[in-house]
BAKOLZA-712488 format. One line per 5 residues: number of its first residue (from 1); for each residue x negated, y negated, z of C-alpha. Coordinates in nm, 3 decimals, padded with zeros to 5 digits. Layout:
% BAKOLZA-712488
NUM = X:Y:Z; ...
This chain:
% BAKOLZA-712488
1 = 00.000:00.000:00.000; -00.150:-00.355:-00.092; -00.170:-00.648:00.088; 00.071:-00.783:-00.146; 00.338:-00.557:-00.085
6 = 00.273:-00.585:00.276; 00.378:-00.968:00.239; 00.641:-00.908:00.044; 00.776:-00.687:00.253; 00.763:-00.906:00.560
11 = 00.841:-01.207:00.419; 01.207:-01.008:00.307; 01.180:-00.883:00.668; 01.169:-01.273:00.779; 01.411:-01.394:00.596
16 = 01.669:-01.144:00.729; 01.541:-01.259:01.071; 01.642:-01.645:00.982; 02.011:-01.527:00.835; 02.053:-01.316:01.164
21 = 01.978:-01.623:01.365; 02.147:-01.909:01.152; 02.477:-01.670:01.073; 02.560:-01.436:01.304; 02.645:-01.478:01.689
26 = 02.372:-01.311:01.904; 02.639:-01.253:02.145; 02.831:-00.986:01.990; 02.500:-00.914:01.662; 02.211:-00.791:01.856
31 = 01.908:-00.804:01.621; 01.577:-00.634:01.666; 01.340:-00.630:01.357; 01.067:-00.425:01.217; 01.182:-00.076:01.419
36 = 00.987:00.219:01.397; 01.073:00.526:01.524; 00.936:00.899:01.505; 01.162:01.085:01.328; 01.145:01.501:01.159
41 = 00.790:01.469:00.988; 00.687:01.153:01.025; 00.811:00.816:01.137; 01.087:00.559:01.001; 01.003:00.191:00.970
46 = 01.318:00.013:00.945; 01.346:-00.375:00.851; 01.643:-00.492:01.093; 01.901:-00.297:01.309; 02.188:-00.509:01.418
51 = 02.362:-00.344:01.729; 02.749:-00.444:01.787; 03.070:-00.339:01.928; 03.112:-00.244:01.551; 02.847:-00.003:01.486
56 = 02.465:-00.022:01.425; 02.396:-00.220:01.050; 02.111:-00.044:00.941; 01.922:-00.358:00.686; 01.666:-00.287:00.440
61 = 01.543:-00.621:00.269; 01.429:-00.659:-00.053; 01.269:-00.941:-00.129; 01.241:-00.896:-00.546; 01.303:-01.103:-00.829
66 = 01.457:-01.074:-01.183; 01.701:-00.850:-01.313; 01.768:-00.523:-01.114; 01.910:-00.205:-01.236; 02.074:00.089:-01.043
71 = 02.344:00.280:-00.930; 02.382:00.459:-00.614; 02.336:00.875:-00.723; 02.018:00.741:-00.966; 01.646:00.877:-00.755
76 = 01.521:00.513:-00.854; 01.620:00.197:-01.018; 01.460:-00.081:-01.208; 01.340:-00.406:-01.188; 01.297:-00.594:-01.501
81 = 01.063:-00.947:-01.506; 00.944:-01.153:-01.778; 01.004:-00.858:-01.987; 00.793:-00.571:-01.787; 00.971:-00.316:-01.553
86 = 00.862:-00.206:-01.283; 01.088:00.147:-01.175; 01.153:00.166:-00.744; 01.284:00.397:-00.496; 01.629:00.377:-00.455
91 = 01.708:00.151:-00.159; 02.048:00.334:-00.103; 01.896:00.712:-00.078; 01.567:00.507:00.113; 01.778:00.360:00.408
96 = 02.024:00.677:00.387; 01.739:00.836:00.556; 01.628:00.535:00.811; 02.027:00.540:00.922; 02.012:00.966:00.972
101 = 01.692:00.919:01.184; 01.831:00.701:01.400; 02.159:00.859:01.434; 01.935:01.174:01.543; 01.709:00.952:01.756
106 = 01.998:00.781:01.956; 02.214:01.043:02.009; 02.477:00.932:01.813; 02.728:00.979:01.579; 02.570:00.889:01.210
111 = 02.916:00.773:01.083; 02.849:00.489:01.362; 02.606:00.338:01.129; 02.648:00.078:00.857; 02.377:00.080:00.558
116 = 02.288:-00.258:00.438; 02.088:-00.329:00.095; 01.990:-00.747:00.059; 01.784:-00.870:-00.161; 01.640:-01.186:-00.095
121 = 01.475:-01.344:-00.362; 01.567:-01.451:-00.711; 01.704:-01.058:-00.767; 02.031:-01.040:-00.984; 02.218:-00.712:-00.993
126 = 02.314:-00.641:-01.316; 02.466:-00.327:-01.294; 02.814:-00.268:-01.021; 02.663:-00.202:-00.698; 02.833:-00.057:-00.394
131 = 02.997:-00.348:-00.174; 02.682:-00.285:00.062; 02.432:-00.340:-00.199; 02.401:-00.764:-00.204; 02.248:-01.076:-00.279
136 = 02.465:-01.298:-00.103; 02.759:-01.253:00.183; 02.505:-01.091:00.411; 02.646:-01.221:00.750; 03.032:-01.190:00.555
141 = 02.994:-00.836:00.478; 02.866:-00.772:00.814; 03.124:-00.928:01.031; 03.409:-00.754:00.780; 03.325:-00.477:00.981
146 = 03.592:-00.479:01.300; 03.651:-00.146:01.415; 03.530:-00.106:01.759; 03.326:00.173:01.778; 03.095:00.110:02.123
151 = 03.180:-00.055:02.397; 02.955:-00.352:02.577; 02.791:-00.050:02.792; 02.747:00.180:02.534; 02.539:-00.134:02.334
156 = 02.324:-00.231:02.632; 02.257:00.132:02.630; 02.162:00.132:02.274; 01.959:-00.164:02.245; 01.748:-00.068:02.563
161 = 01.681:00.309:02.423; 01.543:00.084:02.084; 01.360:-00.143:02.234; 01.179:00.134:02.474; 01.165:00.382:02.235
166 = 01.062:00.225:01.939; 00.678:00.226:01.859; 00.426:-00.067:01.925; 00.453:-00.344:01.656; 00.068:-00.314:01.545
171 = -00.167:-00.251:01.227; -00.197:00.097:01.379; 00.166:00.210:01.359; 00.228:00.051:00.993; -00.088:00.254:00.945
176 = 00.024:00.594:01.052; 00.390:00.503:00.938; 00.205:00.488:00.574; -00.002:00.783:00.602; 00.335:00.981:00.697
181 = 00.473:00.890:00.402; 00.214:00.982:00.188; 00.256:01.311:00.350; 00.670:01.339:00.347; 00.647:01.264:-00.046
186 = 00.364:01.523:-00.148; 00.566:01.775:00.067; 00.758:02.099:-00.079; 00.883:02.209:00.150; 01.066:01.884:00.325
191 = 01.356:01.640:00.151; 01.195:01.317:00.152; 01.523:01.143:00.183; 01.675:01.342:00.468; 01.441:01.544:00.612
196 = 01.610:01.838:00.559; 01.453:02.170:00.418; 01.378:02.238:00.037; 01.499:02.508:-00.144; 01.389:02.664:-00.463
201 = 01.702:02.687:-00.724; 01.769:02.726:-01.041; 01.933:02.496:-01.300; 02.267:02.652:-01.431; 02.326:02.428:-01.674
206 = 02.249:02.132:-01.868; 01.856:02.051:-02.105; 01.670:02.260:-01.782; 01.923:02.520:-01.764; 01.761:02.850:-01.632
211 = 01.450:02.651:-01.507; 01.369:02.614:-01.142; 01.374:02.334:-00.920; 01.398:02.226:-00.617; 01.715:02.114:-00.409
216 = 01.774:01.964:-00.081; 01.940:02.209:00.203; 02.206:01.935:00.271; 02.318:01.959:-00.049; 02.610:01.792:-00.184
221 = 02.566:01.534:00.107; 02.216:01.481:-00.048; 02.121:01.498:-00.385; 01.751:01.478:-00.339; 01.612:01.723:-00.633
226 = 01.203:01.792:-00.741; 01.037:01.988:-01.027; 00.859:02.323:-00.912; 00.484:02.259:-00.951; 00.365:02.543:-01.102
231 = 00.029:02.702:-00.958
């Protein structure tokens, strides 16, 4: 990862940080930024988690510009800038797996959670996005949410568990958090996505029909799939 990306990355992080604090009431939107938690093989960095009576909003910024390309089953999308693309993990399947971690590591319910895509930036989304998928209505789409799910004990209880459990905020967990995902993509035997287990299968039909591959365990919940490397 280059120091570029690195900057990026936190300056998306910091403007989340100002919307939180300019557009949401800290009363009832608990923020706590840049969370990073272990989680199965590895460790999850997550950008923001808002904690409310409504559920946990689980943020990952994006702080991109130009046109961007997507939909929510496709492994990546694209970003398209002064005529070069530049193809990305989809942020959808990406913070699928930073909400499931932290369902697992709070004890809770993983329907609880919200997932929330922003891009900050100059990013237009040219192709129809999910209503959680954004460049503007951030602090809207958020407060649409009214269904109490926790109540003002069970959220003190939350936020302490995050902010005690998380890891340090240091070059030494980004570092780790980096190597582990080095390791969780290379892996064959793990779903990068979800963490669940990978199993060999075989393509029934379609151009690869007959041809192995390899499928995510949680399958149809996840659609993570991965060609067989052949020895």
């Amino acid at each position: 990862m280059s120091l570029l990306s690195v900057f990026k990355g936190w300056l998306g992080e910091a403007q989340g940080a100002v919307a939180h604090t300019l557009f949401l009431d800290d009363k009832i939107y608990h923020s706590i930024n840049n969370v990073t938690i272990p989680a199965a093989n590895g460790t999850t960095q997550i950008d923001h988690v808002i904690v409310s009576r409504f559920g946990l909003f689980v943020v990952e910024a994006k702080n991109m510009k130009g046109w961007i390309f997507g939909d929510e089953h496709s492994k990546q999308w694209t970003q398209s800038l002064f005529g070069k693309k530049h193809r990305f993990q989809n942020p959808l399947h990406q913070n699928y797996r930073h909400s499931k971690a932290l369902a697992d590591f709070l004890g809770i319910d993983h329907d609880k959670l919200h997932s929330v895509v922003m891009f900050w930036g100059e990013a237009e989304l040219k192709t129809p996005m999910p209503p959680n998928v954004m460049t503007k209505g951030y602090a809207t789409y958020i407060k649409s949410k009214q269904t109490v799910l926790f109540s003002d004990e069970e959220v003190a209880q939350l936020i302490e568990a995050l902010r005690t459990g998380m890891l340090p905020k240091t070059w030494a967990t980004r570092n780790a958090h980096i190597a582990s995902l080095q390791q969780r993509h290379s892996s064959t035997t793990t779903c990068p996505k979800c963490g669940g287990s990978l199993i060999q299968r075989t393509a029934k039909s379609g151009p690869n029909a007959g041809r192995p591959f390899l499928g995510c365990a949680n399958f149809p919940k996840c659609r993570h799939t991965a060609a067989v490397t052949e020895a």
